[in-house]
C-alpha positions in Angstrom: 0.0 0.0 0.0 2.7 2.3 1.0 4.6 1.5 -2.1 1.6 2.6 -4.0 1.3 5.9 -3.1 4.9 6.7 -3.3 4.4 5.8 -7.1 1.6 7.8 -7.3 3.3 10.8 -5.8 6.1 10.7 -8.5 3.8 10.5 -11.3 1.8 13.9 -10.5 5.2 15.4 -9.7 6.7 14.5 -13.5 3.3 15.9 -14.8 3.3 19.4 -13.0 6.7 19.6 -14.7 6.0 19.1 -17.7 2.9 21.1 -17.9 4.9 23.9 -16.2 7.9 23.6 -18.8 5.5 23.5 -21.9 3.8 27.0 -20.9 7.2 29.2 -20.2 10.2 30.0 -22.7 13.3 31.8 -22.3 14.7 34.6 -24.5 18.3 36.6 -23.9 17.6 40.0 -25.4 21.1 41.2 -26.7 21.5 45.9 -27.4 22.8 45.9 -30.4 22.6 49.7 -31.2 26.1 50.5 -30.5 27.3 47.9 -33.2 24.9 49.1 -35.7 26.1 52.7 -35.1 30.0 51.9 -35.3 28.8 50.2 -39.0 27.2 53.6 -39.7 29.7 55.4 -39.2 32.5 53.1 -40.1 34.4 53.9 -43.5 37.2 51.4 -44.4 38.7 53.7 -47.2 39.8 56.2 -44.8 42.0 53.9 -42.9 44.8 54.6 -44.9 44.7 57.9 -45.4 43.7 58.9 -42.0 47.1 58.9 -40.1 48.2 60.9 -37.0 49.6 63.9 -38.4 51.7 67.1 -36.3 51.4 70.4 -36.9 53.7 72.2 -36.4 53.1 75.8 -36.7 51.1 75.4 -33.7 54.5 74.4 -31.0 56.5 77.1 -30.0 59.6 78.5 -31.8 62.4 76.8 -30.5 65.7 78.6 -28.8 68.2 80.9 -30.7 70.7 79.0 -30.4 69.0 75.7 -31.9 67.2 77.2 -34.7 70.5 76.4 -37.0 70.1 72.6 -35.7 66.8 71.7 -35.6 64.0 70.8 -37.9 63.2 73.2 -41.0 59.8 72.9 -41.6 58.6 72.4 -45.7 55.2 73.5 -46.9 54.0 71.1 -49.6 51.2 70.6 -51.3 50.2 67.8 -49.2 51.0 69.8 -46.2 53.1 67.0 -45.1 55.9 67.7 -42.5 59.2 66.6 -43.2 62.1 67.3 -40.5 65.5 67.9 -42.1 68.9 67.9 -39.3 72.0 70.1 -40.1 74.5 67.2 -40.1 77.9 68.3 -39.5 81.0 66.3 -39.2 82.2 65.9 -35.2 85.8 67.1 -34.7 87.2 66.1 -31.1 88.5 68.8 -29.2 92.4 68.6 -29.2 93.7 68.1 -25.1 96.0 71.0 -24.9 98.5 69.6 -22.3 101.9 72.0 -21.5 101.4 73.0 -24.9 104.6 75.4 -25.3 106.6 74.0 -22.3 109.6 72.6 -22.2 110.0 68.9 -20.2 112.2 68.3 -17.6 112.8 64.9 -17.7 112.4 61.9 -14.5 115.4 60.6 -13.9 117.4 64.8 -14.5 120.2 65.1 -11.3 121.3 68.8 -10.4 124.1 69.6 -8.0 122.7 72.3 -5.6 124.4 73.4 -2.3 121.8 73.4 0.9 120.7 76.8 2.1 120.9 76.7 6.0 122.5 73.5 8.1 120.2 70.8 8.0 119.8 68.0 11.0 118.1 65.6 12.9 116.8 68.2 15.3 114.3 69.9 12.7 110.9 68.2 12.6 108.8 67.1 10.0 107.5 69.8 8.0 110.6 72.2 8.5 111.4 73.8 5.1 114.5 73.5 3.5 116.4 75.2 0.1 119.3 74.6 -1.8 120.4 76.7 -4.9 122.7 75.9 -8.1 125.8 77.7 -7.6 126.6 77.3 -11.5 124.8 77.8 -14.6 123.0 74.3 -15.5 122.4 73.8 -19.2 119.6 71.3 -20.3 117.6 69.9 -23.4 115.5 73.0 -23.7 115.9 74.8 -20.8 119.1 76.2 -19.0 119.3 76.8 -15.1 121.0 79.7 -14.2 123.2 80.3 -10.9 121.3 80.7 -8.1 118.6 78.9 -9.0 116.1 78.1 -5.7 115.1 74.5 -5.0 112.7 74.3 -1.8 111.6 71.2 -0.3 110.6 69.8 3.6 111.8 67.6 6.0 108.9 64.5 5.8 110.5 62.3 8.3 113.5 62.7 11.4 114.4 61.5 13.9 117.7 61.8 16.6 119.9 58.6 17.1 118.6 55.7 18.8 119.5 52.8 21.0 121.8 49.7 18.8 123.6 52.5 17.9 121.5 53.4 15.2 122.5 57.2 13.7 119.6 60.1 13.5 117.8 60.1 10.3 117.0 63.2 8.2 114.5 62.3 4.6 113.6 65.5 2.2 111.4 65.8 -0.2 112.2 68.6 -2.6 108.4 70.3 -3.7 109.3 73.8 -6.1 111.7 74.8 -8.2 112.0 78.7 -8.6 113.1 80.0 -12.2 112.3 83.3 -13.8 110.4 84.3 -10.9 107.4 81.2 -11.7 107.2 78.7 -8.8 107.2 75.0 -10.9 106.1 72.1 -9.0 108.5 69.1 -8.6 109.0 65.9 -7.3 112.6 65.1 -6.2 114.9 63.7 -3.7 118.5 63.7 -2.3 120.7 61.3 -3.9 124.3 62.9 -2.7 124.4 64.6 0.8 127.7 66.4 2.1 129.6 64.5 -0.5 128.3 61.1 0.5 125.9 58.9 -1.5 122.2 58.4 -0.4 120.3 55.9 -0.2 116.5 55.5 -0.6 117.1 59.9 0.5 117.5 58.2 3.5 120.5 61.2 5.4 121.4 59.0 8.4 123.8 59.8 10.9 126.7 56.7 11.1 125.6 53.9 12.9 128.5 53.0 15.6 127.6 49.8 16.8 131.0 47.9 16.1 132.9 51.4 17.2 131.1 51.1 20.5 131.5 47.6 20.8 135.5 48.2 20.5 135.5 50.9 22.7 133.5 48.9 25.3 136.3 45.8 25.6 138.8 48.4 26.0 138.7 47.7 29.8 139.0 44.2 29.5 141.8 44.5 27.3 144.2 46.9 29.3 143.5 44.8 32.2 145.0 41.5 30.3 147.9 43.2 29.1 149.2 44.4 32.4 148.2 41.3 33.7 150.2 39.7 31.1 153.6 42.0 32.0 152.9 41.5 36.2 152.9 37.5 35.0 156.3 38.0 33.0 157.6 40.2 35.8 156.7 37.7 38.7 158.1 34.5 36.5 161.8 36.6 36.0 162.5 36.3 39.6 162.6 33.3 41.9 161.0 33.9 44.5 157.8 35.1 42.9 157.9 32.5 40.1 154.8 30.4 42.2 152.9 33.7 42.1 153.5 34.1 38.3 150.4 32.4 37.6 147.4 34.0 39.5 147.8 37.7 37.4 147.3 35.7 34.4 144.4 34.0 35.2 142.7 36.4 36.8 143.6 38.8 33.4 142.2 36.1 31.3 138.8 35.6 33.1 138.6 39.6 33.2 139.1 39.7 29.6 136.6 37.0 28.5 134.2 38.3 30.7 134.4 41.7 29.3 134.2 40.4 25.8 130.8 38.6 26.9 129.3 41.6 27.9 130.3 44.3 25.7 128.0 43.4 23.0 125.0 43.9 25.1 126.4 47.0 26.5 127.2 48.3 23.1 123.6 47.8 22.0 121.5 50.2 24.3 123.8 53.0 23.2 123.3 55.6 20.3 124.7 56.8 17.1 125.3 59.7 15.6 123.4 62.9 14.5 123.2 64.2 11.3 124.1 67.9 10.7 125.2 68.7 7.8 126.3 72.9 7.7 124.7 75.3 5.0 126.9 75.5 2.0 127.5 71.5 1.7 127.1 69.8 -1.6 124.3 67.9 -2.4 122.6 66.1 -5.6 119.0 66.1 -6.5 116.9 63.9 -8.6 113.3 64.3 -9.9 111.4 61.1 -9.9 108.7 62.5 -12.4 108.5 64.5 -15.3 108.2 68.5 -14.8 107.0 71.3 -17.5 108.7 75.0 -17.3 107.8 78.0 -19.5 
């Protein structure tokens, strides 16, 4: 019975739908006015023709100084723009470098004589000169007498401990000629006479002098010693006693010679002063341009 009306049920529910289904229809209404007034107004032999164009009377005249440069403007018939560039060829600028001077060469020595003593006591930065004392001819140029080199003082010190001298290094920065001052870079090769290395002006380093001096003692003790020993051995009564000066001469001696080395090493050297008027040699270590 139940199945019955569960049958029944599904059979009026498939007929409401259908009956429902048959009686109602749907439409999608599309607005198709804008298309149909795009095809209006749409003209395909104009698509060439109608490009982009510029006028350009209309833009503002363009700067003085880019009139002779810029675009000349040609009126045709067609009233077409055409844009035409004043090419010109491009010429680098020549780099005018000590056009005119003359070169001293890197590597150019001049004998000069120092202006004022120079030492280990002046400090870094002290100014120093020296001067030609005869004419110097060069490639190009000539040097008279009297000529002013000035330079500075960019390291010193005063003798130190292991008998190490005082040091003294110059740089030489101008060289004065007809009244121009001309940058240079030099440095002392020959100082008072002696040759310089690295411009390193040192004051002698006396460590074996010192060492010498310090087994002096030891030394004049052995010798007279030695002579007592001699003296003492002559005679015969002393002969026995002979012995004891020489030993103890010997042991002063070797002691001495032990300890001199260390002694030697915590003193100094010497200074460097060197008095106005001494010879020295310069050397530039670049290239320099005078008028």
């Amino acid at each position: 019975m139940e199945r019955n009306k569960n049958s029944l049920r599904i059979v009026t529910i498939t007929l409401f739908l259908l009956i429902f289904c048959s009686n109602h229809a749907f439409c999608f209404d599309l607005d198709t006015t804008v298309d149909d007034e795009i095809r209006k107004n749409y003209n395909s032999s104009k698509l060439i023709n109608d490009t982009n164009t510029v006028d350009f009377d209309t833009l503002p005249d363009l700067p003085s100084n880019l009139q002779n440069e810029g675009a000349s403007v040609n009126n045709g018939s067609n009233n077409k723009v055409q844009s035409k560039q004043n090419i010109q060829q491009y010429t680098p600028p020549i780099k005018n470098i000590n056009i005119g001077n003359v070169k001293m060469k890197k590597g150019t020595s001049f004998n000069v004589v120092n202006i004022g003593k120079i030492s280990d006591w002046q400090r870094k930065g002290t100014k120093v000169k020296f001067k030609t004392t005869s004419l110097i001819n060069k490639t190009g140029y000539t040097l008279p007498a009297g000529t002013v080199f000035t330079g500075e003082v960019i390291e010193s010190h005063q003798p130190q401990v292991s008998c190490n001298g005082g040091l003294v290094v110059i740089r030489v920065r101008n060289v004065i000629y007809k009244g121009q001052t001309i940058p240079i870079n030099a440095y002392v090769t020959r100082a008072n006479d002696k040759m310089i290395f690295l411009n390193n002006i040192k004051g002698e380093r006396t460590y074996l002098k010192t060492l010498w001096r310090k087994g002096n003692w030891g030394r004049s003790l052995f010798k007279r010693m030695l002579t007592l020993t001699v003296n003492l051995g002559s005679e015969g009564s002393t002969i026995l006693l002979s012995p004891f000066p020489f030993l103890y001469g010997s042991l002063c001696l070797g002691t001495n010679t032990l300890i001199s080395p260390v002694t030697a090493f915590f003193q100094k050297g010497k200074h460097v002063s060197i008095n106005s008027g001494s010879q020295f040699r310069i050397k530039l270590l670049d290239d320099a341009y005078i008028e």
